[in-house]
C-alpha positions in Angstrom: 0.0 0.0 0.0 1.3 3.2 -0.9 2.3 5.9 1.7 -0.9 8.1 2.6 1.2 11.7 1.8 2.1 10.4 -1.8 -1.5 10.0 -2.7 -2.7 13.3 -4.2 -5.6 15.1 -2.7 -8.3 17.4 -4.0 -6.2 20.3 -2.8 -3.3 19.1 -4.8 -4.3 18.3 -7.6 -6.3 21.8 -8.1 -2.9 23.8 -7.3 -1.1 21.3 -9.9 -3.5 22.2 -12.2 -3.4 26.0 -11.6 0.4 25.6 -12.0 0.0 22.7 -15.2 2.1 20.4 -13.1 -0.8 17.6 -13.0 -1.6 17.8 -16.8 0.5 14.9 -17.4 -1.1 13.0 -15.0 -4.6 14.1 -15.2 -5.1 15.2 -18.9 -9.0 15.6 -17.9 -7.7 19.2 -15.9 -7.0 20.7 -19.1 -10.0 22.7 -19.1 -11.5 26.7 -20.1 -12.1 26.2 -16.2 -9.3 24.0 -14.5 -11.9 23.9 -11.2 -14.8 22.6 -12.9 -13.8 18.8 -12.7 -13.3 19.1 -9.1 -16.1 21.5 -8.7 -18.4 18.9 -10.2 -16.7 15.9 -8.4 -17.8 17.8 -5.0 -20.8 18.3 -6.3 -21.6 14.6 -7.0 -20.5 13.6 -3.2 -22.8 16.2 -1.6 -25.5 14.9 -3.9 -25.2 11.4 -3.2 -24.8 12.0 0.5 -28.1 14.1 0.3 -29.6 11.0 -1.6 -28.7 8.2 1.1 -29.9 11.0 3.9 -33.4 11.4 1.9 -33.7 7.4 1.3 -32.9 6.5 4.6 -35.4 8.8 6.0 -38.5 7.0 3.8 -36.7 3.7 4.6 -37.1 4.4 8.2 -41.0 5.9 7.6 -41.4 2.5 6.3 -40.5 0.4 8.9 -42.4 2.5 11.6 -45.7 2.3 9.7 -44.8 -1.6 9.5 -44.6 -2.1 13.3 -47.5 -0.2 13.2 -49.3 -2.5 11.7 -47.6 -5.5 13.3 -48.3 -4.5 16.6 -52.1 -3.7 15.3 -52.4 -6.8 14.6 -50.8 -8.5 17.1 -53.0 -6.6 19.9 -56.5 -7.4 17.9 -55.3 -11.5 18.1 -54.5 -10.9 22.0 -58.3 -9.0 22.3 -60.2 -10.1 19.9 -58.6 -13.3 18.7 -58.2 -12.8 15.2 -55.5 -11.8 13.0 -56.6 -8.9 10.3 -54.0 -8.9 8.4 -53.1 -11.9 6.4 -49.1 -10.5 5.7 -47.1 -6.7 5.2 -44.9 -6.0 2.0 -43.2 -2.8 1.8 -41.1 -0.9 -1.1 -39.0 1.7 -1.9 -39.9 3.5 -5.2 -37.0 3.5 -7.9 -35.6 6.6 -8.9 -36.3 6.4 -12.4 -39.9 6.1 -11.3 -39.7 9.2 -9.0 -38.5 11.4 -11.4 -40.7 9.8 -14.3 -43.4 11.0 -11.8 -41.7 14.4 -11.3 -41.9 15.4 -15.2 -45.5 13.6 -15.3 -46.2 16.6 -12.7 -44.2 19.3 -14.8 -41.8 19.7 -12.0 -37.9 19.2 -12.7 -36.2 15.8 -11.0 -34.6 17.2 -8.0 -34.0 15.8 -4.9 -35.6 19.3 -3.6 -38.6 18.3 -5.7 -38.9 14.7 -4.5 -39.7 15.5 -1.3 -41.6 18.2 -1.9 -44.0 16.4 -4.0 -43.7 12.8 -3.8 -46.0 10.9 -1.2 -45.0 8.0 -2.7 -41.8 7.0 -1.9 -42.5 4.9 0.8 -44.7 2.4 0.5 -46.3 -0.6 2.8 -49.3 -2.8 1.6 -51.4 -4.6 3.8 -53.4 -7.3 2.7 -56.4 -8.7 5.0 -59.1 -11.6 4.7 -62.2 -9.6 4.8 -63.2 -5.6 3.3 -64.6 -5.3 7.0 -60.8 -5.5 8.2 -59.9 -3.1 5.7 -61.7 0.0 6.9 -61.5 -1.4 11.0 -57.4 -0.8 10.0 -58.4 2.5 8.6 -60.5 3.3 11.7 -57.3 2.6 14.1 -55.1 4.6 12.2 -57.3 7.5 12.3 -57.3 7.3 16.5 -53.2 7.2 16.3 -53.3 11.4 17.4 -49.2 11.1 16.2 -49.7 10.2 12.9 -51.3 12.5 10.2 -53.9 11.4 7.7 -52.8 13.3 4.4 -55.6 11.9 1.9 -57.7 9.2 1.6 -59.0 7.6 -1.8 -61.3 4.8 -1.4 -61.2 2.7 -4.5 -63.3 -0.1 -3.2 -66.3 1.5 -2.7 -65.6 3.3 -6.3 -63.2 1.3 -8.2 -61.0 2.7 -11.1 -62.2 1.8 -14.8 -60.0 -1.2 -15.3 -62.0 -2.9 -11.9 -58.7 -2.1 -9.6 -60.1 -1.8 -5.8 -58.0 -1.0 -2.7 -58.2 1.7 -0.2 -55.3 3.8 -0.5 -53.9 6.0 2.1 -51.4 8.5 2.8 -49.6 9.5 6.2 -46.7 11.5 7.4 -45.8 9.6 10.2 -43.4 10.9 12.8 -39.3 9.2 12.9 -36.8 10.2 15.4 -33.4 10.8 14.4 -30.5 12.2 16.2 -31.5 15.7 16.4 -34.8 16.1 15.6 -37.8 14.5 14.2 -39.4 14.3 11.1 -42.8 13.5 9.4 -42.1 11.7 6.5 -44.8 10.4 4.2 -46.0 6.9 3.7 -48.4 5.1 0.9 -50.2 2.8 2.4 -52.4 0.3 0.3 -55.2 -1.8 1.9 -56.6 -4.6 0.5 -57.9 -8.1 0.4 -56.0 -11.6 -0.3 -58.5 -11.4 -3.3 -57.8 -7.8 -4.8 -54.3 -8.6 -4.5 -54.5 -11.6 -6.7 -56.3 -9.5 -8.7 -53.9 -6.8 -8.8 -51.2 -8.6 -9.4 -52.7 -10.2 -12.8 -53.9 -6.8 -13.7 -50.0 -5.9 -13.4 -48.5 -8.7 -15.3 -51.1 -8.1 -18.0 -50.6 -4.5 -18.6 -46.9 -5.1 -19.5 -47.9 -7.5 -22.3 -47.5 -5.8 -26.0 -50.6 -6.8 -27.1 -54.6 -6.2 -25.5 -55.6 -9.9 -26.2 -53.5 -13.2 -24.6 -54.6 -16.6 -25.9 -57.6 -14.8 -27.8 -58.7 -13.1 -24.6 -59.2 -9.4 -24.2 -57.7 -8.9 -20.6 -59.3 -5.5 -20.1 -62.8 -6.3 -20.1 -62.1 -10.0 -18.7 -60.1 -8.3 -15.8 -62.7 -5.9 -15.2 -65.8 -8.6 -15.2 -63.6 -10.5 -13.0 -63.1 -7.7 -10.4 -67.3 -7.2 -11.1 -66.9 -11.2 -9.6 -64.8 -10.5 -7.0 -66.6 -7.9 -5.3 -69.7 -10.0 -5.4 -68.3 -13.3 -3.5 -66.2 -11.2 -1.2 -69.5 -9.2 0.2 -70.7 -13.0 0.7 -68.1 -14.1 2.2 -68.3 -11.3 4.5 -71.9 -12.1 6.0 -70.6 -15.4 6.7 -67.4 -14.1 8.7 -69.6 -11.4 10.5 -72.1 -14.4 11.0 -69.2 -16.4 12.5 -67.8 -13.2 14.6 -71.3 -13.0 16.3 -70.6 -16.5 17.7 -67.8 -16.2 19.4 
C-alpha cells in the first residue's frame, strides 16, 4: 500500500492544475475552467450524500408504519382473537420512477422536488381476509393522534375503470433521528388476499405488447372478473360477521 502523503488530494491536484504540473497526470484538468472537474466531483459527493440521507429517511418511515401494523395486529389476536391482516410487503420507489413522476407533474427531478412532491416514496401494503378489516385498520389509524392522515382515496367503494379496488392511504408519520424529528410520508395500500391476486394479474397483463393473450381481451375480462370478486367477497363477509357474532 502506498504511503498516505504520496497520494494526491483534492487540494493538490487543483494547485497542480493551476500551476500545469498535473496535466501529465490528469489530462481531464485541461479545461476553459481548470476547477470545474473538481467543482463537479464535490458536487456529485454532496448529492449522493443528500440522496442516502433522503432514502434513509423514507426507509425508516417504512418500517415504523410496518410495526404499526404488526403491533395492530398483534393486539387485535390478543383481544379479539383474530389476525386482520393476512401478511405486510413494503417498497421503496426507484428513482427512475420518481423522477418519471416528477416530469409527469411538470416539476424538474430534483431531490428538492422529490420530497416536496412525492407521497410515494415509501410504501407498505397490507393485505387482510375480509373488506370489514380493511376499513377497522383505517378506523385505528385514524385514533393514532401522532400520525397524520394526508388523503384518503377509497377505490373499493368506487373502483378505477379497469376494476382495480384498494383503499389507499397516505400519512406523514413521525421518525426520530439524532437531532430532531421528522414526518415523512408513507403510501399505504389496503386490501384483500383477493384484490391482491387480482392486482397482481392486472399488473402482469398491462406489461404485455398486445390487449388480447390466448384470444382473450384482458381489459374487459379483468374488469368482469373484479365485477366477480366484489360480489363473493360481500358474501363471504356475511358469513365471517355471522361467524364473529358466535364467538
Amino acid at each position: 500500500m502506498a504511503d498516505a502523503s504520496q497520494q494526491p488530494s483534492d487540494r493538490r491536484l487543483a494547485v497542480e492544475a493551476q500551476r500545469g504540473e498535473g496535466a501529465s497526470r490528469f489530462p481531464f484538468l485541461l479545461t476553459d475552467d481548470l476547477r470545474s472537474p473538481l467543482d463537479d466531483l464535490q458536487r456529485l459527493r454532496d448529492a449522493e450524500v443528500k440522496t442516502r440521507e433522503i432514502i434513509q429517511k423514507y426507509q425508516a418511515a417504512m418500517r415504523e408504519m410496518m410495526v404499526r401494523f404488526e403491533i395492530l395486529d398483534q393486539d387485535l389476536n390478543l383481544k379479539k382473537h383474530r389476525n386482520p391482516i393476512h401478511h405486510l410487503e413494503s417498497r421503496i420507489k426507484k428513482p427512475a420512477s420518481i423522477f418519471e413522476k416528477l416530469e409527469r407533474y411538470g416539476k424538474e427531478p430534483t431531490l428538492e422536488n422529490l420530497e416536496r412532491f412525492i407521497m410515494d416514496v415509501a410504501g407498505v401494503r397490507v393485505i387482510c381476509s375480509y373488506i370489514h378489516d380493511v376499513y377497522n385498520l383505517l378506523e385505528l389509524l385514524q385514533k393514532q393522534d401522532d400520525l397524520e392522515i394526508v388523503e384518503i382515496k377509497d377505490y373499493i367503494n368506487n373502483p378505477k375503470p379497469n376494476g382495480y379496488r384498494s383503499l389507499h392511504v397516505i400519512v406523514r408519520i413521525p421518525v426520530y433521528f439524532l437531532d430532531k424529528k421528522e414526518l415523512i410520508p408513507v403510501e399505504v395500500q389496503l386490501r384483500t388476499i383477493a384484490m391482491d391476486f387480482w392486482a397482481s394479474l392486472e399488473h402482469d397483463l398491462k406489461y404485455k405488447s398486445v390487449s388480447e393473450v390466448q384470444g382473450i381481451d384482458s381489459y374487459d375480462e379483468l374488469k368482469d372478473c373484479s365485477r366477480i370478486i366484489e360480489d363473493v367477497e360481500s358474501r363471504m363477509q356475511i358469513l365471517a360477521r355471522a361467524l364473529e357474532m358466535e364467538d
